[in-house]
N, C-alpha and C positions, 0 to 999 in steps of 0.2 A: 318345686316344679315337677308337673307329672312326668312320664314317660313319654307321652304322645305330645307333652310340649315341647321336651327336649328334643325329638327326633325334629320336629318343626322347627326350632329353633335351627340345630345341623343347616337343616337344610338349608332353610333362609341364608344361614353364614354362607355355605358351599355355593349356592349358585349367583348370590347377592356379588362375594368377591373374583366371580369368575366374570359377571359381565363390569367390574369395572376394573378389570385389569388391565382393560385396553383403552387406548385413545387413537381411533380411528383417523385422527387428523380431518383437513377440513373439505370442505366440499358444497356446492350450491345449497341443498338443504339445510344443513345444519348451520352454515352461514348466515342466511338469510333469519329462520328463527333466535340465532344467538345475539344477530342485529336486535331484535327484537326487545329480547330482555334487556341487551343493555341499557335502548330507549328508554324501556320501562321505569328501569332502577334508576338511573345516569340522569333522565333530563325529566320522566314524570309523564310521559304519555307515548303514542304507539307509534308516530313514523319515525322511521329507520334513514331520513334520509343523510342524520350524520353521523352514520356509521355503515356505510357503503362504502367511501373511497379512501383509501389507506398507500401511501405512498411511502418510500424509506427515506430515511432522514440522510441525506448527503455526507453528515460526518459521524455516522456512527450505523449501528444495527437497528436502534426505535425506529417507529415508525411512526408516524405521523397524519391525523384522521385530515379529511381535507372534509368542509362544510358545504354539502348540497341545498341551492335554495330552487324551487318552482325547475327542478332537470338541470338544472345547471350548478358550475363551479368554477372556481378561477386558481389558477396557478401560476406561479409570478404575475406578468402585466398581461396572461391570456385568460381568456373568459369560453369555456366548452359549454356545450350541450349535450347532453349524453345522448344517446339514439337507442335504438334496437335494430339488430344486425339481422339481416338472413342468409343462408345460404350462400349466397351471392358475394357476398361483404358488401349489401348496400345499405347504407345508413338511412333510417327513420327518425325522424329528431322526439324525443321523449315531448307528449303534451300535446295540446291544439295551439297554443301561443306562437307566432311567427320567431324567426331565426333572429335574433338583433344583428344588426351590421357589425364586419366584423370576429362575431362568433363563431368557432369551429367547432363540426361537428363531432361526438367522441365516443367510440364503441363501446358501449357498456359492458362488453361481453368479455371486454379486455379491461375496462377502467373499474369496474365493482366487483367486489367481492362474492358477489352471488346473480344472477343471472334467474334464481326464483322469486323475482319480486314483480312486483304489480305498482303502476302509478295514477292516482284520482286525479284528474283534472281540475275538479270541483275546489280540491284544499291544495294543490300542486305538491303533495306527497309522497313517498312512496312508502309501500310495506309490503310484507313478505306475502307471495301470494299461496301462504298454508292456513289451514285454521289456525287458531289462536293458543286452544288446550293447552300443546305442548310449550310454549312459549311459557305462559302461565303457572305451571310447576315450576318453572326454573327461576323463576322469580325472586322465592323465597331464598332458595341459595344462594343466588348473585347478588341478594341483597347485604348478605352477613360478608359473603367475599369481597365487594366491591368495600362495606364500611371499613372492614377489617385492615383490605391493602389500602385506602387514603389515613389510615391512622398510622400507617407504618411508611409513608410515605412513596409507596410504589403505581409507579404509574400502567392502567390500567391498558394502554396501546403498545407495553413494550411487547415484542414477540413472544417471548417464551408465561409473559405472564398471561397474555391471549390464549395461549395453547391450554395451561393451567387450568385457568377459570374456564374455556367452554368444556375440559375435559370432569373437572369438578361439580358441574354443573350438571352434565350428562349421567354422574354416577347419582345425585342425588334425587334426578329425575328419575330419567329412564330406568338406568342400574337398576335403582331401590324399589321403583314400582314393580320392575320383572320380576327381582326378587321374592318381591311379597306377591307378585302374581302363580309363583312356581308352588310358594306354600299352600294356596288359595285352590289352587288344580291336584295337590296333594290332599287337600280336604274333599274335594268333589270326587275326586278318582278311590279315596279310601272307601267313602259313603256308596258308590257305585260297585265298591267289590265287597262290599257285604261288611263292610269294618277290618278287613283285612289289609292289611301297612304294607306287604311284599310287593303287589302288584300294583298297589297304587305310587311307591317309590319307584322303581321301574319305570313304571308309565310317565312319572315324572320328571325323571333324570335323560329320557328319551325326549322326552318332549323339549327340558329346558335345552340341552346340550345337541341332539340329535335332529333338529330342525332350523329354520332360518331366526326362528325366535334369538340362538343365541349369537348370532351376529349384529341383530339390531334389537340386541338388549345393549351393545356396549358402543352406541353412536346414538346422537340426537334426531333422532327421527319419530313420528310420531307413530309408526303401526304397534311396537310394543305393546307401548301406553292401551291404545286401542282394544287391542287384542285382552290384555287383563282387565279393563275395564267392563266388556262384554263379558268375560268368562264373571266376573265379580254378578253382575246381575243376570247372568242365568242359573246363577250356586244362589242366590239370594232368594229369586223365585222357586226356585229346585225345593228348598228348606220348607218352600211354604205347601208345597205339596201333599195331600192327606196321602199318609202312607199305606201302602197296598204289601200284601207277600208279594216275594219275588223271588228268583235265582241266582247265583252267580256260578258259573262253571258247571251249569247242569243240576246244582242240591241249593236246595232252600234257604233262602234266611229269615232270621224274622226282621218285620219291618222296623226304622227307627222310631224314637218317640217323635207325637206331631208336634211341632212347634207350639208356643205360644205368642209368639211376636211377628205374627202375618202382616199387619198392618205396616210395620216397622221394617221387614225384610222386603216387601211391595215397592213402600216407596224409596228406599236404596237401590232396588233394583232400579227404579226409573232414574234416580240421580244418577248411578251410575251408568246406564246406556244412554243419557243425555248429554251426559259430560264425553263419553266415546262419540259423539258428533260434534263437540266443540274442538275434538283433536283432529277427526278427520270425519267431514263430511257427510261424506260415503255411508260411516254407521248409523246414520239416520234410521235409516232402511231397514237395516239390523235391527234395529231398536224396535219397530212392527213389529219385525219377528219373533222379538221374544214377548209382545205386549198380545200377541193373537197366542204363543203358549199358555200364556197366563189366563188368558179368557179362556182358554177350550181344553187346558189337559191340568189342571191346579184341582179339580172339584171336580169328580167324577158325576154324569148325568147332569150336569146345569153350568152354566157360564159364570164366570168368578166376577160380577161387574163392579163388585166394590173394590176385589183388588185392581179391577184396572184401573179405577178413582183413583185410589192411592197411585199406583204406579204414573200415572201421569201426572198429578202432583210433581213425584219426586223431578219428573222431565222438565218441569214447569222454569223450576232454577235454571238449570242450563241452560234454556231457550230463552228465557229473559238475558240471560249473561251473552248470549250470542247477538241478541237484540238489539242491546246495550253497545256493543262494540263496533258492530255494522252503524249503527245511527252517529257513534261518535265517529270512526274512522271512515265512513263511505257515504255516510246522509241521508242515510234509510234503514231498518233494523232487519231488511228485507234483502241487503243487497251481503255479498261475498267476498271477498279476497279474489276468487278467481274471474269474478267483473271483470276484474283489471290489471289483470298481466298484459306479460307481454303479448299485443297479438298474433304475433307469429308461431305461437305455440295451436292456436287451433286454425289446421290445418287440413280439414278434412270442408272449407269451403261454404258452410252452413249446414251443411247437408249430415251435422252430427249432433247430439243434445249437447249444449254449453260450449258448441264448437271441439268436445275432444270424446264423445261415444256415439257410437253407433251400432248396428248390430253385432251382437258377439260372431265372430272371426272363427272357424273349425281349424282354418291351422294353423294360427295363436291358439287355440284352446289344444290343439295337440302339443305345440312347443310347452305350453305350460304343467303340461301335463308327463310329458316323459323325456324334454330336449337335454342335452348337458349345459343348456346356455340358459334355459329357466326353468326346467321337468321338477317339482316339487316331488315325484317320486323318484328320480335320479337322485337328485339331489340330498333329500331326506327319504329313502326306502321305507325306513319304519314306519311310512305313514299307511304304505301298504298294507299292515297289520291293523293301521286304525280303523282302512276301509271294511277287512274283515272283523273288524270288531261290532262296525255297526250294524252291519249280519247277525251274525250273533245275537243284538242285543234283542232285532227284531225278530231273528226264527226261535228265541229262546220266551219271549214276546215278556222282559223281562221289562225295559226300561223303552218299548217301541213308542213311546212319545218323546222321551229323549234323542231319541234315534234320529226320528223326522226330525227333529229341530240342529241335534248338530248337524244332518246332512244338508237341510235349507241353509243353515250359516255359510259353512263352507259355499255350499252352490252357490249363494248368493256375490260372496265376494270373488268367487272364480268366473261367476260370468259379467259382472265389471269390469275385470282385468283382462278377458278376452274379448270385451268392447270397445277399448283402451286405445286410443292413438296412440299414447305414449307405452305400451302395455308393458314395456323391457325394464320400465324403473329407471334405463338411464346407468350410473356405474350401481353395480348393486350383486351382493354375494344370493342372488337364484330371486326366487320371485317376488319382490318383496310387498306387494299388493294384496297377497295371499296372506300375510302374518296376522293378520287380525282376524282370520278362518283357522286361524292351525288348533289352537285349544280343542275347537269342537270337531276337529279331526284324529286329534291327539286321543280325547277322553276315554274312549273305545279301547285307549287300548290294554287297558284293565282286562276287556274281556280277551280280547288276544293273547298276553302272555298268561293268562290263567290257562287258554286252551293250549295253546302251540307256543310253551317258554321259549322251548332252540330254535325256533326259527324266529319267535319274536326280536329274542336277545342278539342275534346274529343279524337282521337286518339292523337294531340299535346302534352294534356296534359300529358297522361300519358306519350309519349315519352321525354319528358322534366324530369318527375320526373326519368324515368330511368337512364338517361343518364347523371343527376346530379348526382344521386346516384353513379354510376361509375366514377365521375370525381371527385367527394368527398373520393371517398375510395383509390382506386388506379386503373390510367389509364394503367399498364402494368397485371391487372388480369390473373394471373397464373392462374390459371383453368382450368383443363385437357390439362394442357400441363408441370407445373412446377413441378417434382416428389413430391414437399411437399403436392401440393394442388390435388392429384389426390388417387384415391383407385385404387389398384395393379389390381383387376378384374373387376374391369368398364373399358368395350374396347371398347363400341361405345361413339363416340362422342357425338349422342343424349343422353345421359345420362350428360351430363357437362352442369352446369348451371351456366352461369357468376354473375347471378344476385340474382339468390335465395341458392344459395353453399356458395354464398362467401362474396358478395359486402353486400347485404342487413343483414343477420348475422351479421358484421362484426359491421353495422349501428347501429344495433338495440341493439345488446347484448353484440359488443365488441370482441368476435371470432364467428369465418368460424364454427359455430357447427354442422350443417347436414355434414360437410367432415369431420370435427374430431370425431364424433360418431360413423362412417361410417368407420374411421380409426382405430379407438377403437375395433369393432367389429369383423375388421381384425385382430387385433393384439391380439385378445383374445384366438387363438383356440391355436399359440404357448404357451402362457402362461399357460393355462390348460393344456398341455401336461407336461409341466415342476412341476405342480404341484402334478398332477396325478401319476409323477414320483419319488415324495419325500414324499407323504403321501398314506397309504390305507385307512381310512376312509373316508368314504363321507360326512360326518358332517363336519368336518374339513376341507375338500376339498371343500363344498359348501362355507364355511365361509372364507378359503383363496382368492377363488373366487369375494366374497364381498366383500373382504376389497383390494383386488388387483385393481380391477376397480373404486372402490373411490381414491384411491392412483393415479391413471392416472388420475381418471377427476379432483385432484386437482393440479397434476400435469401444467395440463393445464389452469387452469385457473391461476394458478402462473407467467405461460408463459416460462416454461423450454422446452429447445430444443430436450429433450431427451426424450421418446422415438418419440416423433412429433414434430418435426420440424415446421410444420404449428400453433402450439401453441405460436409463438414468436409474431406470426402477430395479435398486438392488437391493436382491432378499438377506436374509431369509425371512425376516419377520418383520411386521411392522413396514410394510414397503412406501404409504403414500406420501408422499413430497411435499404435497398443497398445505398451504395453511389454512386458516381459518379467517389470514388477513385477503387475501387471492381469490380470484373465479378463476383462473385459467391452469395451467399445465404448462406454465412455461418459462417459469421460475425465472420472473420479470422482477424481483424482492432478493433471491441469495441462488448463488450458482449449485448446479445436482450435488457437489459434494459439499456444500456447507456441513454446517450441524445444524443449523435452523431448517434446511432442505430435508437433513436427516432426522431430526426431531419435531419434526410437525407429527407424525405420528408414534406412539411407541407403546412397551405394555412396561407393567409394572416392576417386572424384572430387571428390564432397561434402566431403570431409576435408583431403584434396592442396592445394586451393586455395577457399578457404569464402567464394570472393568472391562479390557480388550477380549479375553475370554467370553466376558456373559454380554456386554451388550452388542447390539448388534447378532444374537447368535440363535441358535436352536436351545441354547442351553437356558437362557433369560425364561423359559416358559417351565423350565422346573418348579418356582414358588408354587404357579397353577396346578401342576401335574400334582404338586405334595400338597397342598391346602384342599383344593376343591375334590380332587383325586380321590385325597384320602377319606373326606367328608364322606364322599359318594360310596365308597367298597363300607366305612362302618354303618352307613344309614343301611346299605344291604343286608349287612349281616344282622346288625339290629333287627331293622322289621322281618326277618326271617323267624328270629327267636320268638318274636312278639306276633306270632301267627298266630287267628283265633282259630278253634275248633271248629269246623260245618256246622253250621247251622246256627254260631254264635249272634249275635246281635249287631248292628253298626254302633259306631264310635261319633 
């Protein structure tokens, strides 16, 4: 093994076992796709409708799937129809079919596991209303888990084996693809600084660790995936480039050798940004974009149009497989998943594309840009460094075709997200709509720490500590969006602070205290009325006063649900409660202090050694800090030693 494998290798292990160290626990997204697989493996085809409703078994902890036919289900001698709720709490009954006599209606929003699904009239179905992609990797792993547990005899609805399998599942997807995405941007980012390993590590270990990438590398969701999938076919197209001299840091290098596998790298680029629209949609678009690179910056003075033959070949697959799945699940190769949610999600009237965009928003696109509640430069700083990197690349006019094209990525998926009905993501550690732009905001920043290392390395770090901090606590941060974690009269979103409300609280003390004081404070002026009501002295009134509000804050520190709900969520690590059996937040399955309550979510450490000391604690994140930690300070120090000369050649 060479050198340059080995460090590759490092790394792979380093950031591979850092995003599956965690199991995020559960939540509508992940829910809903994890339904999905199981259909797949479990029954042989794509609706989810029996695996949505999950009840506890009366004399024990299992639980028990209950069987959805055409919205409906029956429990003991009663027969429900599920609905879809709004605001209101009024019930819509699931389906065009009339009510049968009898029938009662039953809020989905309470009775399913997930609340991201969609129902066909057509087949009386339901399924998850996400692309498919990310389903589909997971497949292959739930297949070997599910044979594996019916040969050992374990049944596949018990709780903790739920938590198991979807957390298994998620490292073998998501994990392993970030993973090999992290190596992948290590390869582009070295080839970008002239074959120099220093500042493509760096720019690496920033990128995996010091942006949102590495919170939803370690939960089922599909932007990861996306996100590496795209980078995969712009490094593929990249390859095929006739190489030109160029700069890095101001001195020359010479160019790499050209390829001889264009045809071949072509059409993987196209499988690859095809298969980034079977996971999310949205990369459609994306995929243009790098198919008009390919035509106008690949072949200097003339348009590449055999490689875009090829390249859209390679798309051709995917777009059949999407084809394919729409015509089996929806009756047309034409039609979506998002046909047929719930309608109450688009809510902008008609008056928006697919009922959920409309024009991009200035102040969503400023929240996104610099708020504590979704600012991707608050949040992750070091992306600042990538914006001046892409400066750089174009006053250096070194890679300024590259340049444009990361900066169209990015822009493209930022101004989606600030067209967004939904733009928040919902519970989510900062923007998560943007993770499939971050690579091409990332790549730049080769050229950043080559020009300005202390200030590059100093923005890193601190973006590293936030963004552990958020993948230590929980990567679905409800924070001015979940009613527990939000104050009734805080209405602007700048006022929502992911990181100092909730995550870091959480860290340090164990609870969310600036939002429950803040809720306290709310809750005090009913109370005094009620007092003021049943006493006239003010001595008294002052004193019931004092001993009311001790009574709450010990309330909370107890971690009773009542009168705040946000009192259940105790840190320091690993906070989320929900399983993966559950949609709701309100631990209708095991009370806040179970261990099933406590173990929906946890990290690896938690497992390793479940003593009083480590689990539950600050200290459970040691394995990570010594594994991944140490991976990161020798890959440092490595590609230091292994610096080429100016003017050396790329790798």
């Amino acid at each position: 093994m060479s050198r340059s494998q080995a460090h590759e290798l490092l790394l792979f292990i380093a950031c591979t076992f850092a995003f599956a160290y965690f199991n995020q626990g559960g939540g509508w997204n992940q829910n809903a796709r994890f339904a999905e697989v199981r259909a797949i493996v479990e029954e042989g085809r794509f609706p989810i409708d029996n695996f949505l409703v999950y009840r506890r078994n009366a004399e024990g902890t299992d639980l028990v799937r209950i069987p959805v036919e055409n919205a409906e289900y029956t429990l003991g001698d009663q027969r429900y129809r599920l609905s879809w709720v709004d605001m209101a709490w009024s019930l819509f009954p699931v389906g065009d079919h009339p009510v049968g006599e009898g029938v009662e209606k039953a809020p989905m929003i309470e009775i399913c596991s997930s609340g991201d699904i969609g129902f066909v009239p057509a087949t009386g179905h339901f399924h998850p209303n996400k692309p498919p992609g990310t389903s589909f990797l997971a497949v292959p792993a739930y297949f070997v888990i599910y044979h594996v547990e019916r040969m050992l005899g374990i049944s596949p609805d018990q709780w903790w084996t739920l938590n198991l399998n979807v957390w298994l599942c998620t490292v073998c997807s998501v994990g392993l693809i970030s993973g090999l995405g992290c190596v992948l941007f290590f390869r582009f980012a070295r080839d970008l600084a002239g074959g120099d390993p220093f500042p493509a590590t760096v720019a690496t270990l920033a990128f995996a660790f010091g942006t949102t990438f590495f919170p939803f590398g370690t939960i089922f969701f599909d932007h990861n995936l996306t996100a590496v999938l795209l980078l995969a076919a712009f490094y593929c197209l990249w390859r095929v480039k006739v190489p030109q001299p160029v700069s890095f840091g101001g001195r020359p290098v010479v160019p790499r050798e050209p390829t001889a596998n264009a045809a071949r790298l072509q059409f993987l680029a196209g499988l690859c940004a095809g298969y980034a629209a079977v996971t999310n949609y949205v990369a459609a678009a994306a995929g243009v974009i790098l198919g008009l690179y390919l035509l106008l910056a690949l072949v200097p003075q003339r348009h590449n149009w055999r490689g875009a033959l090829w390249y859209t070949l390679g798309v051709l697959g995917p777009f059949l497989l999407i084809s394919w799945y729409g015509w089996v699940c929806f009756g047309s190769p034409f039609r979506i998943n998002n046909d047929f949610q719930n309608p109450l999600f688009a809510d902008l009237e008609g008056a928006a594309l697919f009922g959920m965009f409309a024009l991009p928003n200035g102040h969503i696109a400023a929240l996104l840009l610099a708020s504590p509640f979704r600012g991707i430069f608050f949040l992750a700083p070091v992306l600042l460094a990538g914006v001046y990197g892409l400066y750089l690349w174009t006053k250096d006019k070194s890679w300024v075709a590259e340049a444009r094209l990361c900066a169209a990525m990015f822009a493209f998926f930022f101004l989606v997200n600030a067209s967004f009905n939904g733009y928040h993501a919902g519970f989510s550690a900062g923007p998560r709509y943007l993770v499939p732009g971050l690579p091409f905001l990332a790549l730049p920043l080769v050229a950043a720490f080559a020009r300005v290392p202390g200030i590059t390395s100093a923005l890193a770090a601190l973006s590293i500590a936030i963004n552990l901090l958020l993948t230590a606590t929980d990567a679905q941060n409800p924070v001015g969006v979940g009613g527990h974690a939000r104050v009734e009269d805080q209405r602007s979103e700048w006022g929502f602070n992911i990181v100092g409300d909730y995550a870091w609280p959480l860290f340090a003390s164990g609870r969310a205290w600036p939002l429950l004081e803040q809720q306290l404070e709310m809750q005090m002026p009913k109370e005094l009325a009620r007092i003021a009501a049943e006493t006239e002295d003010p001595a008294q009134e002052a004193a019931d006063e004092q001993a009311l509000r001790e009574d709450l804050r010990a309330s909370m520190y107890r971690g009773e649900p009542s009168p705040f709900l946000l009192s259940t969520i105790r840190g320091p690590v690993s906070v989320n409660p929900v399983g993966v059996y559950e949609g709701l937040f309100t631990f209708s399955f095991f009370t806040p202090s179970s261990v099933q309550s406590r173990m929906n979510s946890f990290n690896l450490g938690e497992l390793l050694w479940p003593a009083r000391f480590w689990a539950e604690s600050r200290a459970s994140l040691l394995p990570l800090l010594l594994v991944t930690g140490g991976l990161s300070a020798w890959l440092l120090v490595n590609s230091r030693r292994a610096r080429r000369p100016a003017g050396g050649a790329s790798v």
